[in-house]
Structure formats: structure tokens, C-alpha cells
C-alpha positions in Angstrom: 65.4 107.8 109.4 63.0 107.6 112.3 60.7 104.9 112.6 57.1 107.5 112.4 58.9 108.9 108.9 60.0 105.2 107.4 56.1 104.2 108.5 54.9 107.1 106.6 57.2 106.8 103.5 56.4 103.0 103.6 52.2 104.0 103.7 52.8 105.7 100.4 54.8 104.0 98.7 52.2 100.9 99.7 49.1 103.1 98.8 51.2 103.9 95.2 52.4 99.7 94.7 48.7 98.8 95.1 46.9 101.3 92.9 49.2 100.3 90.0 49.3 96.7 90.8 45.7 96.4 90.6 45.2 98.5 87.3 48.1 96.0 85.8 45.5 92.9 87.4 42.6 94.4 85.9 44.1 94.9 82.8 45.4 91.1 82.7 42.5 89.9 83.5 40.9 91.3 80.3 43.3 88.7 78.1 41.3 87.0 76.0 42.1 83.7 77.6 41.2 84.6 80.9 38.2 86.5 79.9 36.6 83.6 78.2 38.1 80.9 81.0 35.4 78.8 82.8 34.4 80.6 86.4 36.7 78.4 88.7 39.7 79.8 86.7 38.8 83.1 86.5 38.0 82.3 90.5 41.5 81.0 91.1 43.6 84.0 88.8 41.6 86.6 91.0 42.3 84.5 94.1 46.1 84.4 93.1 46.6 87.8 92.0 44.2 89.7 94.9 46.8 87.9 97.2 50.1 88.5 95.5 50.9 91.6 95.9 51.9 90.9 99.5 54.9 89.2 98.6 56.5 92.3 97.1 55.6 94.4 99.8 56.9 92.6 102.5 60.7 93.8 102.8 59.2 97.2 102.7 56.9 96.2 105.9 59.9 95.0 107.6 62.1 98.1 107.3 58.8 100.0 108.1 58.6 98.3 111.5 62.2 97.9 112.1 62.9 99.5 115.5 64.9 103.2 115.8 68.6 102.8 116.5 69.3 104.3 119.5 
């Protein structure tokens, strides 16, 4: 696969990951313990989770920018 098609599967599949990974968040978030947590935890779970999702979509990244073979 050429390196224009892996970037575009890679911008869906992205686009797809963080829809769903955010409605999962939100829907987290609305636990009861979180909900009713003081600020600076409810500051520090949206801190961690708004970040997180980077880590699974790293691999994916690489072998989007992975050079053609020739």
C-alpha cells in the first residue's frame, strides 16, 4: 500500500477512534463518582483522558508515515 492511501486509511480510521473514544469519555465521566468529585479531580480525569487517546493511535501514525518501499 502506497503511502497517500495508508495516510488516508489512517485519517479515518483516526477520525472513527476519536469520535467513539470521546462518547465512551463522556459517558465515564457521568459515573456518579466522578460526577460528584471535587473540581481538581474532575480537572485531572479530563486532563488524563483528553490526552490518552494518543497512546493508542500511535502505531497507526507510524505505519501512516512509514516511507514507500521502493
Amino acid at each position: 500500500m502506497r503511502r497517500r492511501q495508508r495516510k488516508f486509511l489512517g485519517v479515518v480510521i483516526t477520525i472513527c477512534f476519536v469520535v467513539i473514544y470521546a462518547l465512551v469519555a463522556m459517558a465515564l465521566a457521568q459515573v456518579q463518582a466522578i460526577h460528584d468529585a471535587p473540581g481538581l479531580v474532575q480537572g485531572l480525569y479530563y486532563a488524563v483522558i483528553g490526552m490518552a487517546w494518543i497512546l493508542p493511535i500511535m502505531p497507526l501514525i507510524r505505519w501512516m508515515e512509514r516511507p514507500d518501499a521502493p
